[in-house]
C-alpha positions in Angstrom: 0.0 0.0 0.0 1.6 3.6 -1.4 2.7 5.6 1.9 0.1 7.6 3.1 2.3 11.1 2.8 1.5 10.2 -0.9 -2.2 9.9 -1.0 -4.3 12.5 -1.9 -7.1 13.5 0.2 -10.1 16.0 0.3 -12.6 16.9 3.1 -15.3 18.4 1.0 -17.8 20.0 3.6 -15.8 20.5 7.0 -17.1 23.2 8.2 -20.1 22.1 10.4 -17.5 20.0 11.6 -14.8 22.6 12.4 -16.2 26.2 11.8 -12.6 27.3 13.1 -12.9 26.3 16.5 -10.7 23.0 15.6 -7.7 22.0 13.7 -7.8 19.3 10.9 -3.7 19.0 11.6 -4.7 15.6 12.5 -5.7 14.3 9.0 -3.3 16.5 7.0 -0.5 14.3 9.1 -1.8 11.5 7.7 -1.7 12.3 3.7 -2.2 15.6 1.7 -5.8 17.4 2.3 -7.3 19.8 0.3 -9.9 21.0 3.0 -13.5 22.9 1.3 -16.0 24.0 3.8 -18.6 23.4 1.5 -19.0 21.5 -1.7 -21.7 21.6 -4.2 -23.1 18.7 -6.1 -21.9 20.3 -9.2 -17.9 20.2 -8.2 -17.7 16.6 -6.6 -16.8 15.1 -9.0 -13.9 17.8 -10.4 -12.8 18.5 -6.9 -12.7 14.7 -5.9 -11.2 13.1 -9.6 -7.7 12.5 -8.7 -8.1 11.9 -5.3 -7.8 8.7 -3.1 -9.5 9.3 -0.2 -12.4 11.6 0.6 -14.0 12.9 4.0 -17.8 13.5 3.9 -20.6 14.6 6.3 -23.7 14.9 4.1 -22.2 15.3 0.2 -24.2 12.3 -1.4 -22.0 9.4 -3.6 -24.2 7.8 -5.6 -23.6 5.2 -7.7 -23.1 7.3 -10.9 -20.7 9.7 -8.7 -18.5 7.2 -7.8 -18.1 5.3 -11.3 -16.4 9.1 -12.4 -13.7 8.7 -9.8 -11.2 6.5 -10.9 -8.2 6.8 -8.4 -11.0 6.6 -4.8 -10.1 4.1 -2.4 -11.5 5.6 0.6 -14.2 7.4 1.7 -14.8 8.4 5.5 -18.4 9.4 6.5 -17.6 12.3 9.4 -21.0 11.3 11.1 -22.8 8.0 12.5 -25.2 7.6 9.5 -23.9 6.8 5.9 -26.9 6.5 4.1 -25.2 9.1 1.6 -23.4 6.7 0.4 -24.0 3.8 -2.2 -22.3 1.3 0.0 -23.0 -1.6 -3.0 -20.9 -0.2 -5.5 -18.4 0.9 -3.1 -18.3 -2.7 -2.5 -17.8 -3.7 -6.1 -15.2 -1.3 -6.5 -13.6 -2.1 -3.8 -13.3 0.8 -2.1 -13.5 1.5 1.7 -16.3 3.5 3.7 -16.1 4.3 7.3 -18.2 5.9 9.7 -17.7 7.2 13.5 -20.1 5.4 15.6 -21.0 6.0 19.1 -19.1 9.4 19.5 -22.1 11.8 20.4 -23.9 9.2 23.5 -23.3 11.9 26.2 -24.4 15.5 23.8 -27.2 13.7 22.5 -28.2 12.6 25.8 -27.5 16.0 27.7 -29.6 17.8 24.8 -32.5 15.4 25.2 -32.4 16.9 29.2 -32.1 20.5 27.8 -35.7 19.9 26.2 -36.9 18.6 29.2 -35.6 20.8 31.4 -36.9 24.1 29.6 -40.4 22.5 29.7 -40.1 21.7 33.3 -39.2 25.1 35.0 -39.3 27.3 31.9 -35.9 28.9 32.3 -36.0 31.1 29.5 -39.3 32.5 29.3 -39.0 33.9 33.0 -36.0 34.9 32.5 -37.2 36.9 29.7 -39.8 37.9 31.9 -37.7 39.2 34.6 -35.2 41.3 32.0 -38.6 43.3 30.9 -39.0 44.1 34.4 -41.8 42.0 35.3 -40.6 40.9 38.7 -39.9 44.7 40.0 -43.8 45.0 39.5 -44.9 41.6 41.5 -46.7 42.1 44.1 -45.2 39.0 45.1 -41.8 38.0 45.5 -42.1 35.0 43.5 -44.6 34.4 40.5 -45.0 32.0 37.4 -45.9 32.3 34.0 -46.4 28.4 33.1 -47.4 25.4 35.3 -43.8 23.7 36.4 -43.0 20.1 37.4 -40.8 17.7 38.6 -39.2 15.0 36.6 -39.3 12.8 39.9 -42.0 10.5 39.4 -42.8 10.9 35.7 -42.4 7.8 33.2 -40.3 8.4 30.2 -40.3 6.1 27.9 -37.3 5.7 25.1 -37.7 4.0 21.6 -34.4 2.5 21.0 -32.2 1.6 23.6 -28.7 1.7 22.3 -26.0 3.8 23.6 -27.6 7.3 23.5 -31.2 5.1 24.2 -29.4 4.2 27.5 -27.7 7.3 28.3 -31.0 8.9 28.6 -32.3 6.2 30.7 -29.1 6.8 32.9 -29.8 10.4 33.4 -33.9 9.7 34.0 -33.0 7.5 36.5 -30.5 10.0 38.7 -34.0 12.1 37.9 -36.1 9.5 39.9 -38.2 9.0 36.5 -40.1 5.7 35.6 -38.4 4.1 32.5 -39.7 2.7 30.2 -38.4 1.5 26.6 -39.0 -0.4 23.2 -36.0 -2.0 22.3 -36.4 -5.6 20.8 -32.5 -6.4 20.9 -31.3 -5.0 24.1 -31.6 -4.5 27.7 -30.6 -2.7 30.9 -31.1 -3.0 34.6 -33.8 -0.6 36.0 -35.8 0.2 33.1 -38.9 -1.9 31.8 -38.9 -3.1 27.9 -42.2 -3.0 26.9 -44.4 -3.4 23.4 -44.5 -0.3 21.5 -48.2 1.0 21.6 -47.5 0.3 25.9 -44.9 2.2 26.1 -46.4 5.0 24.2 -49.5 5.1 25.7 -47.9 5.0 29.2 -45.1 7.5 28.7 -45.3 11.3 29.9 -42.4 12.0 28.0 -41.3 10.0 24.5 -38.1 10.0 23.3 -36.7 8.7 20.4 -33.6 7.0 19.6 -33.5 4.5 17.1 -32.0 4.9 13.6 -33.8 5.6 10.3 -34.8 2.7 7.7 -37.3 0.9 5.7 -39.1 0.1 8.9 -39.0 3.4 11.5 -39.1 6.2 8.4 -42.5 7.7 9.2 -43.2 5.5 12.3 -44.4 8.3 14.3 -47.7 9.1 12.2 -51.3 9.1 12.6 -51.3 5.5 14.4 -48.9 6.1 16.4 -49.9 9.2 18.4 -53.3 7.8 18.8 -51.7 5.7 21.2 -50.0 8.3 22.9 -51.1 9.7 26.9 -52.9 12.7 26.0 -51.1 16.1 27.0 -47.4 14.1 26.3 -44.1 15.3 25.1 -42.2 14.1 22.7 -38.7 14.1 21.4 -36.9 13.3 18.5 -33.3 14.1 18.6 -32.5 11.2 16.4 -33.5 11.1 12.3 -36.0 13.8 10.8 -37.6 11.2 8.6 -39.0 9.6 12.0 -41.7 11.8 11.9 -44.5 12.8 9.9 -44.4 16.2 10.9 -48.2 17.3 9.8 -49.5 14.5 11.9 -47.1 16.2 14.8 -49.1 19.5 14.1 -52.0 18.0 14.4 -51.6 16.1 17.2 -50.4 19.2 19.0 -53.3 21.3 18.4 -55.8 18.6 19.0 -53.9 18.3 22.7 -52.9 15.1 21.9 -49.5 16.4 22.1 -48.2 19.0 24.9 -44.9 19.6 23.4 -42.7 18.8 21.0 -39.3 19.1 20.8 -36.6 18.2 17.8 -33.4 18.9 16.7 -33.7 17.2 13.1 -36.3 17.9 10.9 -37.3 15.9 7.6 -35.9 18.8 5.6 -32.9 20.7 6.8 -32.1 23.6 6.4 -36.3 23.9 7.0 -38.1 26.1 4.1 -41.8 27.5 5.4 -41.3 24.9 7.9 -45.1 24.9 10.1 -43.9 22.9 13.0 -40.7 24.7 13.7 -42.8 27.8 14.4 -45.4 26.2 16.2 -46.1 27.6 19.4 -45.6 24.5 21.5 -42.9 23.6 19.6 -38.9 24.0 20.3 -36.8 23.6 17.8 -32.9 23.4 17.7 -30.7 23.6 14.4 -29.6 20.0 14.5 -26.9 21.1 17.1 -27.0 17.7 19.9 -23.8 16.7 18.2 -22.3 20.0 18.2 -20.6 20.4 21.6 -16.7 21.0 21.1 -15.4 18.3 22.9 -17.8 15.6 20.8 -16.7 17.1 17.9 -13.4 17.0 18.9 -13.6 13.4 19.8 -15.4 12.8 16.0 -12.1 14.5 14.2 -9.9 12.2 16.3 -11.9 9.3 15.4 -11.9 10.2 12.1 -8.0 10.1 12.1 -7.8 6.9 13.6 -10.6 5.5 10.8 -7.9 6.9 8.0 -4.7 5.3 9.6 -6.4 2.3 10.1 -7.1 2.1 6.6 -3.5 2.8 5.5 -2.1 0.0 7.9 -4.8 -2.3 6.2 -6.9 -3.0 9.2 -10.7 -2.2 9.6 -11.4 -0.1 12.7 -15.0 0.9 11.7 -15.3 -0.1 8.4 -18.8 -0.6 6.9 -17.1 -2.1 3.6 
């Protein structure tokens, strides 16, 4: 295999990854980078031709891509999913594809809380209140603007319980939560695996984690929230194409719904996006993974993925 100081590499759309806040010194001491922020459909295949390996978050290679690149013989997905990729003729051609799995469990988790939490004791909106001057008017030296509650005593219940699935769990249990999950294939001490529609229909809060294919695209539709306790929350900081997202609107202005919260939508960026600016929605700009040290942690992953490669051995590999 050539050295690696020889092989030509390109990361086509760092910059969600590293906006400036991190270094990419890591991968350029492993072979020659060419490093684009962003990469339009249009260029891939001129900015990629003579190169041998190629670092992608969300640029798509398709099958018709990928015949147009003669000299690839890596391609490293800078995220957990790599559904962007046409993994069967990357097969045929022999070329590699890794992805970095299980490097966001703790952000995810922690944002998952965040939702939770600013439902709970509404942090923001008082504090908004209180910067307008409402509290010098009180006639009472405490007030509130929206009902709050404790977390201790309510019943979660996760969909999906792999690492981020159990994370949550971990953190609803410090909370003194009931825990509930749907999770066919795995386990864990303290929490109650149920059937689906059960857990749904006895959850205050539902959270999803489980990852996006032919059977979970769309699973949370019309059927599904008829199950659903009425006046529950639910959270998808997972895939976007979980979700039907009008059945979500609807569901939340029948009451079926109290809250929903997301940080991925079916579209994103969102155009004329309805349930973003819903009123008892909240919304984040698909930011769970974005804390520094997790992405810190994916860019040194992604470095080992690379010189793994070059030494011939598999750390990660999907092909």
């Amino acid at each position: 295999m050539c050295n690696s100081v020889c092989m030509k590499g390109i990361i086509l759309d760092g910059y969600a990854l590293n906006p400036g806040d991190l270094s990419f010194d890591c991968l350029k001491a492993i072979a020659d980078f060419e490093v684009y922020d962003f990469t339009s459909p249009d260029l891939v295949i001129e900015r990629c031709y003579d190169k041998e390996i190629v670092i992608t978050n969300k640029v798509v290679f398709t099958k018709d891509v990928i015949q147009q690149l003669p000299h690839l013989r890596y391609i490293g997905v800078s995220a957990t999913g790599y559904n962007i990729i046409d993994i069967w003729e990357c097969r045929k051609r022999g070329i590699a594809v890794t992805n970095i799995p299980a490097y966001s469990t703790d952000a995810v988790a922690q944002h998952v809380f965040a939702f939770i939490l600013s439902i709970a004791n509404r942090v923001d909106e008082h504090d908004r209140s209180v910067k307008k001057g409402d509290w010098e008017k009180s006639p009472c030296f405490c007030y509130w603007l929206s009902p709050l509650f404790e977390l201790k005593g309510k019943t979660i219940g996760i969909i999906g319980l792999g690492n981020i699935g159990k994370q949550v769990a971990r953190l609803a249990l410090a909370f003194g939560m009931n825990v509930l999950a749907y999770s066919p294939h795995s386990k864990m001490e303290g929490v109650m695996n149920l059937p689906l529609a059960d857990v749904i229909s006895s959850s205050d809060i539902i959270t999803l984690h489980c990852p996006q294919n032919e059977n979970t695209a769309g699973m949370v539709n019309k059927d599904f929230l008829s199950h659903v306790r009425k006046g529950a929350i639910l959270i998808n900081a997972s895939r976007g194409g979980l979700v039907r997202e009008g059945d979500v609107i609807e569901a939340l202005n029948d009451g079926t719904l109290s809250w929903y919260c997301a940080d991925v939508l079916e579209k994103e960026p969102p155009v004329n996006n309805m349930l973003s600016r819903h009123e008892r929605s909240i919304v984040t700009p698909h930011i769970a993974w974005a804390p520094v040290e997790t992405r810190q942690r994916l860019l040194s992953i992604l470095a080992e993925n690379l010189s793994s490669f070059i030494r011939n051995e598999r750390l990660n590999r999907i092909v």
